[in-house]
Backbone bond lengths (Angstrom), bond angles and torsions (degrees), N, CA, C in turn:
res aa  C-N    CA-C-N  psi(-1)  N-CA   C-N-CA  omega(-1)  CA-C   N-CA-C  phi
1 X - - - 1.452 - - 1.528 109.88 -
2 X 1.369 121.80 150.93 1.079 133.35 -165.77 2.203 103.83 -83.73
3 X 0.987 121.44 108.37 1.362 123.17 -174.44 1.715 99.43 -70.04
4 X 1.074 126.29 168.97 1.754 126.38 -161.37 1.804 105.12 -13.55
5 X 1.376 115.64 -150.73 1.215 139.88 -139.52 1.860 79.16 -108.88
6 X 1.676 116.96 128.18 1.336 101.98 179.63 1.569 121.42 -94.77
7 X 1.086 118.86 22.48 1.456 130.81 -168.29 1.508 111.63 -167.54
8 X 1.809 117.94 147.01 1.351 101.83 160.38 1.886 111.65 -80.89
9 X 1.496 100.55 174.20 1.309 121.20 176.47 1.654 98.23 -105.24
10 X 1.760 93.74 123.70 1.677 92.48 -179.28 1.511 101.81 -49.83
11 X 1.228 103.63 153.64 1.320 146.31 146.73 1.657 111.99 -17.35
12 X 1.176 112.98 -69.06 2.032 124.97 163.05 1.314 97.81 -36.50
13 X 1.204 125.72 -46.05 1.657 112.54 -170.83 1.274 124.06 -104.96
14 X 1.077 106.67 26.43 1.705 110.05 177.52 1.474 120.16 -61.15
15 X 1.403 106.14 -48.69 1.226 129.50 165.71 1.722 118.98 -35.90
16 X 1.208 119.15 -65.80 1.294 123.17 170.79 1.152 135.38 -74.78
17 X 1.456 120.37 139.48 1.375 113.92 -170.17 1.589 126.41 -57.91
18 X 1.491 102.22 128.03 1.373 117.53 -174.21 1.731 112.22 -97.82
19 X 1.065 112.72 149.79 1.978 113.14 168.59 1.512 87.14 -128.25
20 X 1.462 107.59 95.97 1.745 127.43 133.67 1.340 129.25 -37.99
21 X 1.624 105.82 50.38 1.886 107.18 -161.53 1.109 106.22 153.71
22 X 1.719 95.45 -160.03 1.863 113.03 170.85 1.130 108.42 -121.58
23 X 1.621 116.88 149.28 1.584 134.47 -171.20 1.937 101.48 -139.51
24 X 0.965 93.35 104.70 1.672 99.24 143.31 1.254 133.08 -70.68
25 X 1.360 99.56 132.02 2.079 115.20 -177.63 1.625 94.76 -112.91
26 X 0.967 105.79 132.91 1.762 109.53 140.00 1.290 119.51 -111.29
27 X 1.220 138.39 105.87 1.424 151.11 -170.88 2.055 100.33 -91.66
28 X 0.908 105.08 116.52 1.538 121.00 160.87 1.418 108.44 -62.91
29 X 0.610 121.74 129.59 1.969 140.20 161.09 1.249 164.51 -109.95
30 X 1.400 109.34 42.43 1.972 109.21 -148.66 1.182 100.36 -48.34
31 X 1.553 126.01 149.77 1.231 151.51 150.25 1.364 111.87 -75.79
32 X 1.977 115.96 117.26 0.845 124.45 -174.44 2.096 97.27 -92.01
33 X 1.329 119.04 161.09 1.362 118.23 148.21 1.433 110.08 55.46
34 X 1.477 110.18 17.93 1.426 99.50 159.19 1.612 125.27 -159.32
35 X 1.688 111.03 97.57 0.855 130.13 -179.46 1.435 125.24 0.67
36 X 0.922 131.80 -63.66 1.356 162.64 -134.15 1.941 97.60 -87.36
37 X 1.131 95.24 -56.05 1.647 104.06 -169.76 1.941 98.96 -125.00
38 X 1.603 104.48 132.94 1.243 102.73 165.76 1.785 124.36 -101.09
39 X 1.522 111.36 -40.13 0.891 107.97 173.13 1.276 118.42 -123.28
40 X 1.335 160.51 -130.61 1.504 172.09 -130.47 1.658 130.94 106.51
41 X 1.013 105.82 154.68 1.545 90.87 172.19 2.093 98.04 -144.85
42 X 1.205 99.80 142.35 1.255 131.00 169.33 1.355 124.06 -84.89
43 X 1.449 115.32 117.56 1.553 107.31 173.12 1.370 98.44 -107.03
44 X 1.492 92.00 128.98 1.745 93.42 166.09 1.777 108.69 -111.84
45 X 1.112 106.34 143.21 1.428 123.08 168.55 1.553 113.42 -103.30
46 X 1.628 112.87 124.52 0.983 126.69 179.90 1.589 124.45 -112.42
47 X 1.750 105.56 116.06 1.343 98.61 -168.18 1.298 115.42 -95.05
48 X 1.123 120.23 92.94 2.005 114.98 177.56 1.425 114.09 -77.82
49 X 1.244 124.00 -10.51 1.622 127.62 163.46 2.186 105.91 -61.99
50 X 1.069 108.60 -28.87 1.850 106.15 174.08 1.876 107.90 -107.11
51 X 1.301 109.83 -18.46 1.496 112.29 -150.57 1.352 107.65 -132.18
52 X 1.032 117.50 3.35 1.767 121.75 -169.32 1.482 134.55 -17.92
53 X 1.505 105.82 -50.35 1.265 94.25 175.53 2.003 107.62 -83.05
54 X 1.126 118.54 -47.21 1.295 132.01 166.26 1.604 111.37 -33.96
55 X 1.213 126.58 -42.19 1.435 127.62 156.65 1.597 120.01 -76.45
56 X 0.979 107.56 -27.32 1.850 116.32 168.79 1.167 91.62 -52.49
57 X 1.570 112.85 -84.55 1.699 118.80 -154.44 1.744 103.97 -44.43
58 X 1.186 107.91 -57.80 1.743 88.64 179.87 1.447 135.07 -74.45
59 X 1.405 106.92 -14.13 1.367 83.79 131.93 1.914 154.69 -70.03
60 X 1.557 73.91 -30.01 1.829 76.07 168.93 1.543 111.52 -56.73
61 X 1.095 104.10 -45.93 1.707 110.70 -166.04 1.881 102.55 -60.65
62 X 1.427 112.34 -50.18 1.469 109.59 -174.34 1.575 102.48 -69.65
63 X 1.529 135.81 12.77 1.418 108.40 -166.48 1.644 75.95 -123.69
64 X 1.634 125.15 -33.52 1.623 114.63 154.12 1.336 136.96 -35.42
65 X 1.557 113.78 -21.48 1.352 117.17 -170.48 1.828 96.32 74.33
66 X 1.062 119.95 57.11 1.315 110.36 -175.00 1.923 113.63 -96.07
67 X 1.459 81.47 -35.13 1.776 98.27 -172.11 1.606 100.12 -102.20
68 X 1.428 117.22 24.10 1.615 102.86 -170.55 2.041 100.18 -91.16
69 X 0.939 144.57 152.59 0.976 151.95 172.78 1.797 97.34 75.73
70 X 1.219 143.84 -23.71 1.632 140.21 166.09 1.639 110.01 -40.60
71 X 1.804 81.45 140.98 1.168 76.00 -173.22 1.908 102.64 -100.46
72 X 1.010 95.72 -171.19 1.923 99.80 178.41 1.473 111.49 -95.61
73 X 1.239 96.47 127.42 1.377 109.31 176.65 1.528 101.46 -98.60
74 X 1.839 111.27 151.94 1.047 115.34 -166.94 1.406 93.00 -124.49
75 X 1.633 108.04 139.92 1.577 136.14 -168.67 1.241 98.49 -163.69
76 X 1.493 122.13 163.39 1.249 158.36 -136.93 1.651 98.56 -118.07
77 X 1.519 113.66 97.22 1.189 133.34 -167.05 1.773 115.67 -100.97
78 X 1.110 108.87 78.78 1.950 105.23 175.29 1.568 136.06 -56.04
79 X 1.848 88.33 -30.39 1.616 91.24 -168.16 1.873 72.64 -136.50
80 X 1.440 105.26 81.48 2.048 96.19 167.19 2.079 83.14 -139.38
81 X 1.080 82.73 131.18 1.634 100.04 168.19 1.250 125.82 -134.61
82 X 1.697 117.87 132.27 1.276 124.28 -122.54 1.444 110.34 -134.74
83 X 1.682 128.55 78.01 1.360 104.43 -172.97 1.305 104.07 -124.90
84 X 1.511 118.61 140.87 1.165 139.50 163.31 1.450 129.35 -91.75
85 X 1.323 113.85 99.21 1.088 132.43 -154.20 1.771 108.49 -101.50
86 X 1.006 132.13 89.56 2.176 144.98 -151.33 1.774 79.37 -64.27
């Protein structure tokens, strides 16, 4: 395990919300247009030990209610892994 925070965060970003760590999301999901499955849920893992402020902001945004009713936009995913678990 990683003992405190392994680096500072410049200075420019003090201001904005930081995650000092990892955070789990579970994101809810209805399935539009396909029979088969109605809803899902997504766990996202958030690494603020590589990404800090970039993991800050989404958390700020998911504890805003920012992404609640959004819909999904579709883009070209390299490293997205996907399990649906009934």
């Amino acid at each position: 395990m990683v003992d405190g925070f392994p680096y500072e965060v410049p200075e420019e970003y003090s201001n904005m919300p930081l995650l000092k760590g990892r955070a789990t999301v579970d994101m809810k999901v209805k399935v539009k247009d396909n029979p088969n499955i109605q809803d899902c849920v997504f766990r996202i893992v958030l690494d603020g030990y590589n990404a800090p402020v970039t993991a800050g902001n989404f958390v700020d945004l998911v504890e805003r209610h920012f992404y609640d009713g959004m819909e999904i936009q579709r883009g070209k995913f390299y490293n997205l892994y996907l399990v649906i678990v009934p």
